[in-house]
Structure formats: C-alpha cells, structure tokens
KOLBA-979459 format. One record per atom (N, C-alpha, C): residue number from 0; x, y, z. Coordinates in pm, whole numbers, plus 50000, padded with zeros to 5 digits. Each point is the difference from the previous one (the first is absolute). Layout:
<zagus>
> NUM/X/Y/Z $
...
</zagus>
This chain:
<zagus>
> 0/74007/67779/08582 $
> 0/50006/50068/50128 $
> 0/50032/49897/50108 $
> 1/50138/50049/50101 $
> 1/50009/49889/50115 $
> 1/49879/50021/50074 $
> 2/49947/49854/50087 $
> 2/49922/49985/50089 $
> 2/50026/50043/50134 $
> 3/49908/50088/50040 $
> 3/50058/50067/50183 $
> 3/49946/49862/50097 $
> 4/50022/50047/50095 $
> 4/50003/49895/50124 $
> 4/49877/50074/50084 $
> 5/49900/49957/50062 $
> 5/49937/50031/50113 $
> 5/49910/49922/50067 $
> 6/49986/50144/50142 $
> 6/49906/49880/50105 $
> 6/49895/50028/49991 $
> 7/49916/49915/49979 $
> 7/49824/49973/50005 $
> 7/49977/49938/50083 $
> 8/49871/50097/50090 $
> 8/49913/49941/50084 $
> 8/49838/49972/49946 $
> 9/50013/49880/50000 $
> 9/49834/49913/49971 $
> 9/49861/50076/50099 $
> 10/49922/50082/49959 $
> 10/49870/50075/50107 $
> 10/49951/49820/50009 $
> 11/49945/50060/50139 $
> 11/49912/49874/50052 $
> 11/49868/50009/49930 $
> 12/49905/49880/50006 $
> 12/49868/50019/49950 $
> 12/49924/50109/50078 $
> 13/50020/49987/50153 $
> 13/49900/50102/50032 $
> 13/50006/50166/50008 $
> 14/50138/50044/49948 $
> 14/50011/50097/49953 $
> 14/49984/49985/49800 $
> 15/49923/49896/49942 $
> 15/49970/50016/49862 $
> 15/50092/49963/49912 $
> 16/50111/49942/50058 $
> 16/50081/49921/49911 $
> 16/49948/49898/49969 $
> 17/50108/49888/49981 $
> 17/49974/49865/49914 $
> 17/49986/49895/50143 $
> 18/49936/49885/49992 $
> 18/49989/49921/50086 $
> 18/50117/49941/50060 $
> 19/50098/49952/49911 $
> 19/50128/49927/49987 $
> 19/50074/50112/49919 $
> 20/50139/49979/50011 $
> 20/50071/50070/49892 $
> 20/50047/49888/49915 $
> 21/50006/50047/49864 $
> 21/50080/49936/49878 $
> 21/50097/49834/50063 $
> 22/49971/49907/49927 $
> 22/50103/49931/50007 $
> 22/50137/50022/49985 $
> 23/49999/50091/49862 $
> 23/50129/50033/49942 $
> 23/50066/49853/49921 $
> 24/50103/50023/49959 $
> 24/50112/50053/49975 $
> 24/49955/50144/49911 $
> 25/49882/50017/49956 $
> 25/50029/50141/49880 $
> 25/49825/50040/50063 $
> 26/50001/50112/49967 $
> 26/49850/50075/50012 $
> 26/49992/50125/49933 $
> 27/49905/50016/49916 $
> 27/50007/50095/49888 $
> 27/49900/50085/50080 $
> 28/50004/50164/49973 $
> 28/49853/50041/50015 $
> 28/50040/50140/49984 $
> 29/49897/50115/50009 $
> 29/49991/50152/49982 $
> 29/50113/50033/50103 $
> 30/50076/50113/50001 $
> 30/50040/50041/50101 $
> 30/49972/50158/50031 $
> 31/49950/50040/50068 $
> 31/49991/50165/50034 $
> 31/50115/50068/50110 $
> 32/50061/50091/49877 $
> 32/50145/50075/50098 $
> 32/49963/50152/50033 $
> 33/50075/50000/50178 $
> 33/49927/50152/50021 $
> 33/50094/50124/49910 $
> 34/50109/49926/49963 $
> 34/50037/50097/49876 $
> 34/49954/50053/49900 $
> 35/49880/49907/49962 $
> 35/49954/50002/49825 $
> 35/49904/50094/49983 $
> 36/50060/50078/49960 $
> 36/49904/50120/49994 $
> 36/49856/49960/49873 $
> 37/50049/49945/49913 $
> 37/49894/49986/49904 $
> 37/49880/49850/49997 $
> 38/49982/49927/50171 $
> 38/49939/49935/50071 $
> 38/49901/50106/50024 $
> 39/49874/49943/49949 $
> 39/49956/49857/49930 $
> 39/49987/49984/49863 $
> 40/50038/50104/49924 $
> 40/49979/50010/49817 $
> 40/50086/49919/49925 $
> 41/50140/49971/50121 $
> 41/50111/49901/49876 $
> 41/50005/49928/50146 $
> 42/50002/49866/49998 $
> 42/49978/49901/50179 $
> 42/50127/49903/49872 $
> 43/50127/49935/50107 $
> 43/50098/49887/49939 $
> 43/49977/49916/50091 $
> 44/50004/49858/49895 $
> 44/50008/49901/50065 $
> 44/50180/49943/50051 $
> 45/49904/49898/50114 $
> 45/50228/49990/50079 $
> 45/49960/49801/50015 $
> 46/50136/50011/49976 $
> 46/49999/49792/50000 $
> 46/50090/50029/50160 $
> 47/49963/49904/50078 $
> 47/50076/50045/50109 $
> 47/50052/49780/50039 $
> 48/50106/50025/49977 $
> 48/50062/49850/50071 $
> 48/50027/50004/50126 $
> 49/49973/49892/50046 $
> 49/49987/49985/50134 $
> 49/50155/49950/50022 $
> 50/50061/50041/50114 $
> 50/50178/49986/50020 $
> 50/49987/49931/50160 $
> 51/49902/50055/50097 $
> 51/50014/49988/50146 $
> 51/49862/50013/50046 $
> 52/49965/49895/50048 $
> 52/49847/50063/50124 $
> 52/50044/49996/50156 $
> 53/49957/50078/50075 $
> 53/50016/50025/50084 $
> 53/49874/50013/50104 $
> 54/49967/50017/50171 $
> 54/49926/50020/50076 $
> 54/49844/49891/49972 $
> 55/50046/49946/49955 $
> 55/49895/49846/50004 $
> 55/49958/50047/49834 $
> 56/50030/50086/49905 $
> 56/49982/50011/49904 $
> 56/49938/50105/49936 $
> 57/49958/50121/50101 $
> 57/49965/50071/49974 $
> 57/50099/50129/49914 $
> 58/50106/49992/50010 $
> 58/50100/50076/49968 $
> 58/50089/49929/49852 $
> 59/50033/50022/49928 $
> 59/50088/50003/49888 $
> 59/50081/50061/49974 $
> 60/50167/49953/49991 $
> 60/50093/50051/49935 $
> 60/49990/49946/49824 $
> 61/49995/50133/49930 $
> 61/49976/49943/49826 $
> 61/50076/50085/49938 $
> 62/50036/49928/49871 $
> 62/50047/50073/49875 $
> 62/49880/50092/49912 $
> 63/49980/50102/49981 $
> 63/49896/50082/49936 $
> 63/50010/50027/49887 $
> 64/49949/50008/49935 $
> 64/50048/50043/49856 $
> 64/49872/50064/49893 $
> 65/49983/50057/49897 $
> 65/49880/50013/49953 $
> 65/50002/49947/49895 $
> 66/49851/49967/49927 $
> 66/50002/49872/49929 $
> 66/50012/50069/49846 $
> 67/50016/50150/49996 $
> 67/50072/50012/49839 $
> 67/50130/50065/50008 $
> 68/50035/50057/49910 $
> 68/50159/50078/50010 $
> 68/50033/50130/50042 $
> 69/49816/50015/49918 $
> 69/50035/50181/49994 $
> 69/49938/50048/50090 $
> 70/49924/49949/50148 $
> 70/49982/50034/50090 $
> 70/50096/50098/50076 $
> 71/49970/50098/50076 $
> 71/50060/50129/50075 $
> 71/50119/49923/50080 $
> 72/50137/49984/50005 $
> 72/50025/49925/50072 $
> 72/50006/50087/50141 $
> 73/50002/50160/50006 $
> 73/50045/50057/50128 $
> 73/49894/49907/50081 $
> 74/49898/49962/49990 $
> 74/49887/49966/50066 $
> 74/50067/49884/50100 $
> 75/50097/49946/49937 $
> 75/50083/49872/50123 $
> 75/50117/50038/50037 $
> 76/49997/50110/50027 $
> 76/50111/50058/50085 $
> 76/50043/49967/50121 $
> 77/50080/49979/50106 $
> 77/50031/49979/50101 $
> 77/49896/50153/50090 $
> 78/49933/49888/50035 $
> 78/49912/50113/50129 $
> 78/49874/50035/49943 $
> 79/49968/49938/49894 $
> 79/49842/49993/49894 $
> 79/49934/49884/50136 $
> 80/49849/50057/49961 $
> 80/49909/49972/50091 $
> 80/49858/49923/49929 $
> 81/50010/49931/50017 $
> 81/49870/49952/49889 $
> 81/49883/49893/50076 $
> 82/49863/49998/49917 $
> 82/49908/49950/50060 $
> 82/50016/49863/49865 $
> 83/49930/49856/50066 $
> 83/49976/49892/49890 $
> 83/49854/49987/50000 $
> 84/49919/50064/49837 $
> 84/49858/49960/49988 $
> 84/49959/49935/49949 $
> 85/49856/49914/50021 $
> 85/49958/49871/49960 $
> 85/49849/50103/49969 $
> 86/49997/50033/49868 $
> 86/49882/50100/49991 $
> 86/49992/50082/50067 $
> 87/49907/50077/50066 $
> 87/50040/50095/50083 $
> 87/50040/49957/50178 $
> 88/50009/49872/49965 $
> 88/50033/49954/50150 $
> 88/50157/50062/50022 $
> 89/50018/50044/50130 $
> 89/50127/50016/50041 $
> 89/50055/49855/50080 $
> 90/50086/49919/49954 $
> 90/50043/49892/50057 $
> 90/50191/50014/50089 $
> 91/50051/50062/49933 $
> 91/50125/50039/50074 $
> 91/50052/50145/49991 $
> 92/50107/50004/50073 $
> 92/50070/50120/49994 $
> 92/50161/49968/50021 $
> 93/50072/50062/49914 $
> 93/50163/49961/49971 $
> 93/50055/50126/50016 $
> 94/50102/50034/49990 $
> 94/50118/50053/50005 $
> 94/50121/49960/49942 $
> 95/50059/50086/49884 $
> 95/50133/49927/49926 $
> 95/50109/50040/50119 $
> 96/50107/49894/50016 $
> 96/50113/50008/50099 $
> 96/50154/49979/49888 $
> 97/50118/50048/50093 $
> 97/50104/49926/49906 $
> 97/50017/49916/49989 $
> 98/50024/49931/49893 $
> 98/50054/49880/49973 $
> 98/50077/49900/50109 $
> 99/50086/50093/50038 $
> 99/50104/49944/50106 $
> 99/49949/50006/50147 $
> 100/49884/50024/50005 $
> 100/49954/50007/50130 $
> 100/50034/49817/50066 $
> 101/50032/49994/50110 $
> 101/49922/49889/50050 $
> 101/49880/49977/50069 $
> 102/49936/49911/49956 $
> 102/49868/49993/49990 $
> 102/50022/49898/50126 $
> 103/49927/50047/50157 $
> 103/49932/49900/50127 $
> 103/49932/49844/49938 $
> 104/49999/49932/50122 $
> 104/49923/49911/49995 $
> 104/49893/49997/50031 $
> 105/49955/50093/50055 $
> 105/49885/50044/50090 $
> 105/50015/50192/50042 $
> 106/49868/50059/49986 $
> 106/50005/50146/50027 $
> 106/49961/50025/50087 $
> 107/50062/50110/50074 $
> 107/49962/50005/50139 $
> 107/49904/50112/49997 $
> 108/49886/50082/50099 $
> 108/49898/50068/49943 $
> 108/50071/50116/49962 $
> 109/50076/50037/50034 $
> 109/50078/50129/49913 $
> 109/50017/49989/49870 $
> 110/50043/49906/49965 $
> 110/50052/50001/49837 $
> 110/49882/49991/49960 $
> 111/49888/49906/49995 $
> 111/49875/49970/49998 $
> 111/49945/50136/49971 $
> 112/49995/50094/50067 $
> 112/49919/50134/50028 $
> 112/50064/50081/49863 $
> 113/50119/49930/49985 $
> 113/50066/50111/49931 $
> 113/49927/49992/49820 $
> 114/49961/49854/49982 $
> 114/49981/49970/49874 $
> 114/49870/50030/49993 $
> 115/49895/50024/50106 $
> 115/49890/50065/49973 $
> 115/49896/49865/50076 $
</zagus>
C-alpha cells in the first residue's frame, strides 16, 4: 500500500498531550480514524515519518502509512481525519492531504484551525 501524506498537530501538555513532541525521524503508535467504524474492536497501528516541522514544532508534515498490508486503506484517504494514541492518551490530531499539496513554512491560524 502507497504511503499518504499528512498534517499533524502535536496537543499541548495542558490540554493532555505529550510534554514535547517526538524527535522523529519515525514514530510508531495506535491511530483512531473518525471513519472507522469498527473503533475500538479492530484499532491499526501507523509508522508516521517525519518530512517537515513547522510553527516551532508543533506541527508536522509526514508520510503515513500503516504498519501491516492488509490494513483498510480507505482509512488514508485524502480528507481522512485521525487522532495519534499513546494508550488512551490523545497526543495529536492529523488530517491526510494531497500529495502535491505545498506544504507552508509556517501556518497561519486558519490553516492551523483547519487541522483541528
């Protein structure tokens, strides 16, 4: 299965995210899609490479992908919406984009708003 492209935003700690986000280059973990209808009985894991950080680092442009074959691929569709969990912690929230998008150097609060 090709790997989709999207933007992830890192939750801050005091909304219950992670203290820091990921070093990267790679970060493995649960992903929950508001597509997946059969969340929480079948949960896929996603390897997500890091391509671009952005806004002092809170933001990520990444390659997504899931870490077996036979995973759902509609689930990384262009315009899929997904949460990144660390147990039941909610630590980010992404959005798959096109490929060909160009990706800012910086987001302005609109785009920002847009990824959640």
């Amino acid at each position: 299965m090709k790997p989709s492209h999207a933007l992830i935003r890192w939750i801050p700690p005091e909304q219950g995210g992670r203290q820091l986000p990921p070093a990267g280059p790679l970060y493995s973990t649960v992903a929950r899609f508001e597509d997946d209808e059969h969340w929480p009985h079948e949960a896929w894991s996603v390897l997500i490479k890091f391509e671009h950080s952005f806004n002092a680092g809170h933001y990520i442009y990444a390659e997504v992908s899931f870490l077996v074959d036979d995973a759902p691929a509609n689930l990384l569709q262009v315009g899929s919406r997904f949460e990144l969990l660390e147990g039941r912690r909610r630590v980010a929230k992404g959005t798959v984009v096109p490929e060909e998008v160009t990706v800012p150097h910086e987001l302005n609060p609109l785009e920002s708003a847009l990824i959640g």
